[in-house]
N, C-alpha and C positions, 0 to 999 in steps of 0.2 A: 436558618432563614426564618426569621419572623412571620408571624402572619401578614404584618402589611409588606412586607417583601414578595409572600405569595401572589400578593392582591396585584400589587404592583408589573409583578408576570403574569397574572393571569387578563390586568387591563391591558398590556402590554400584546399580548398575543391575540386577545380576542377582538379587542376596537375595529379592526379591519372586517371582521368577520361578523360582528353584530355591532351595528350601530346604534344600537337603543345603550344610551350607557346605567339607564336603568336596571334592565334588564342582564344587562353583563353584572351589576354589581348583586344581584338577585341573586343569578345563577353563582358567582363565588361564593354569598353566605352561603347556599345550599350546597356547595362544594366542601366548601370548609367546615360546616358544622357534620355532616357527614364523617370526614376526615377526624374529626376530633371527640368524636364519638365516646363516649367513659369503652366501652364496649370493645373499641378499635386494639390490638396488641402491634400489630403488625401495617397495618395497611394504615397509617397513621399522615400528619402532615410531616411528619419526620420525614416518611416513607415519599412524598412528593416529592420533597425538599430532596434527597438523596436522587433522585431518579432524574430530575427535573437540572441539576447538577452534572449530570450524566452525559447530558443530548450532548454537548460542546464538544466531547470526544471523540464521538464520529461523525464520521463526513455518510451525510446524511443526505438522500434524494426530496424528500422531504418534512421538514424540520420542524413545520406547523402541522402536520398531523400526527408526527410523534409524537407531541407536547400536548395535542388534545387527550391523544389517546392515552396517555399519563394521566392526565387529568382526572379522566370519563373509567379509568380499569377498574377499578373496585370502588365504584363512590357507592353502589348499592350493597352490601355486605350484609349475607347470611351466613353469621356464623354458629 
């Protein structure tokens, strides 16, 4: 998944949830620069992209807070 594929799911899931589209596009460069970190091995946008590909197989109680919480799990990384 490309980056603008991510961007694409991430305006996708969050427009409901924050209406500033500002602000949502704020919050994905800080997502994704994060994610793509030189420093990143593991917790990478690969790693969204693989996870984020995931949700669709289970039945899921809810499916917008899985997909945050993919998002939001290691966007801080101390490694």
């Amino acid at each position: 998944m490309a980056t603008s594929s991510l961007a694409a799911r991430w305006h996708a899931l969050t427009a409901p949830l924050l209406l500033d589209a500002a602000r949502r596009e704020a919050e994905f460069a800080r997502l994704a620069a994060a994610y793509d970190a030189p420093e990143r091995h593991y917790h990478t946008l690969q790693h969204l992209e693989n996870l984020l590909n995931r949700v669709g197989e289970h039945a899921l109680q809810d499916p917008v807070v899985v997909e945050l919480a993919i998002w939001f799990h290691d966007a801080v990384y101390n490694a």
